[in-house]
C-alpha positions, -999 to +999 in steps of 0.1 A: +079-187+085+102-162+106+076-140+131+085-113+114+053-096+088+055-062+068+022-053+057+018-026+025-014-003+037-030+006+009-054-022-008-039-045+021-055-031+054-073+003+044-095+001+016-087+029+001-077+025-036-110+036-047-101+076-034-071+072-058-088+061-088-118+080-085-100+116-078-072+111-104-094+098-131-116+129-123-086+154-119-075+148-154-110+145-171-111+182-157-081+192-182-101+169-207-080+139-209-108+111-203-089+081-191-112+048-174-103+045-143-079+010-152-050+035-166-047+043-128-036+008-122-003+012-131+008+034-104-009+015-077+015+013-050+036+041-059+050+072-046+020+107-049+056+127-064+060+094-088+025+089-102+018+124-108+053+136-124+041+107-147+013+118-152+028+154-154+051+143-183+025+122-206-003+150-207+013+175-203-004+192-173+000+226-166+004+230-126+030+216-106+034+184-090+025+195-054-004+212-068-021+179-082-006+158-044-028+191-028-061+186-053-062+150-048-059+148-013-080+175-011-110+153-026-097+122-009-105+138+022-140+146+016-147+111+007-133+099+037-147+120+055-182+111+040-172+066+041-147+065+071-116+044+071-131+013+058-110-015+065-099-048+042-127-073+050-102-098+081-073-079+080-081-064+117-083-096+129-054-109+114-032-083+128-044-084+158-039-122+154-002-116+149+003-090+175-011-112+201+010-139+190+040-121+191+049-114+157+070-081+151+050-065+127+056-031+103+034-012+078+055-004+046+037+020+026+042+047-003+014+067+015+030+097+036+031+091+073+004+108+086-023+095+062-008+058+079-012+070+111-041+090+109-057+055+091-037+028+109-050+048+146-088+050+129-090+011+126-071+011+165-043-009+144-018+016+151+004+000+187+003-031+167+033-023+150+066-017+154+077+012+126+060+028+099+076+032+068+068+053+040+082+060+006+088+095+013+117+082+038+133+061+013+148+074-023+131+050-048+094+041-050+081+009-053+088-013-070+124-005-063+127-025-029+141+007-007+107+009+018+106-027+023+144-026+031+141+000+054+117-016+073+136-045+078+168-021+088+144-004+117+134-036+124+171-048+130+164-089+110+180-100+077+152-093+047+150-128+039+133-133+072+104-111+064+070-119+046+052-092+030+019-088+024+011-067-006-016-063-029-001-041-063+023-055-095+046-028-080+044-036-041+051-076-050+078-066-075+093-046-045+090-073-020+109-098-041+138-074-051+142-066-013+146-107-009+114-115+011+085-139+008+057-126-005+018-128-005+003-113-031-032-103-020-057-106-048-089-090-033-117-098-052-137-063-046-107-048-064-092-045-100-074-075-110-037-069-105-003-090-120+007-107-090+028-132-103+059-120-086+044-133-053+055-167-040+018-172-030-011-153-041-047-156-016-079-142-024-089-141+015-069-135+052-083-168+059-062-184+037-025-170+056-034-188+089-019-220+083+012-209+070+016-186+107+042-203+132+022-210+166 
């Protein structure tokens, strides 16, 4: 394996997924469309602009786009504010693992750029890498390959050099279209996800550590 790691954020170092679910699922029970929570596995990974023209277009909302991106991370706020930036249960120690050792490392996320920084420097993760990416810098959402690409550009190596660590249908879907090994991250706290795309799927940070050049 080429010292060379892209990480997706999301699910993968912040556990975070559950402020997506739980706002969403509550935003549209508020124009009285009760979907469980598992309809908002789908667009786990994506772009805010892609899941909620989606969701936009199927129910028919009545505001705009921006105005759902502002409600939503308007209540995703408060409940960070009230839990903290809870990181993925070893994923601190693994990056700082890799730094230590040298790896180049990058965060590829559909997140905007501040909420990975503002997470990223919470978890004091952030000098660890070399480049943050985010969807918003790239024209296709995952799983279209563009973020993972474009990390790979910044970080000046040939894609097929890169593992990826990602833990959504649409982040491992990505990773393999932009030509990179990937670990699909099945975390057990979380819902279930199709992985299958991934060349190796772990259920625990334990389990990368022999695969890691010395």
């Amino acid at each position: 394996m080429k010292k060379i790691i892209i990480f997706d954020m999301d699910g993968v170092i912040v556990d975070s997924e559950y402020t997506f679910l739980q706002t969403k699922t509550q935003i549209l029970r508020d124009h009285g469309i009760d979907t469980d929570e598992s309809y908002q596995y789908q667009y786990m990974g994506t772009t805010f602009e892609f899941m909620w023209q989606k969701m936009k277009d199927e129910f028919q909302l009545p505001k705009s786009v921006s105005d759902y991106i502002a409600e939503m991370n308007k209540r995703r706020s408060e409940m960070i504010a009230r839990d903290g930036v809870r990181p993925i249960k070893g994923a601190q120690q693994l990056i700082h693992w890799l730094y230590d050792h040298d790896y180049r490392l990058a965060v590829a996320s559909s997140s905007p750029l501040g909420d990975i920084q503002y997470a990223l420097t919470e978890l004091e993760l952030a000098d660890c890498f070399d480049y943050m990416v985010t969807g918003e810098a790239v024209p296709h959402s995952k799983p279209a390959p563009d973020v993972f690409l474009k990390a790979a550009q910044l970080l000046k190596v040939n894609p097929a050099d890169c593992t990826v660590i990602e833990d959504t249908k649409n982040g491992s879907l990505a990773a393999k279209a932009a030509g990179m090994y990937c670990f699909g991250f099945a975390n057990p706290d979380y819902p279930l996800q199709d992985l299958s795309a991934a060349d190796k799927i772990i259920t625990d940070y334990q389990a990368i550590y022999p695969y890691l050049a010395k």
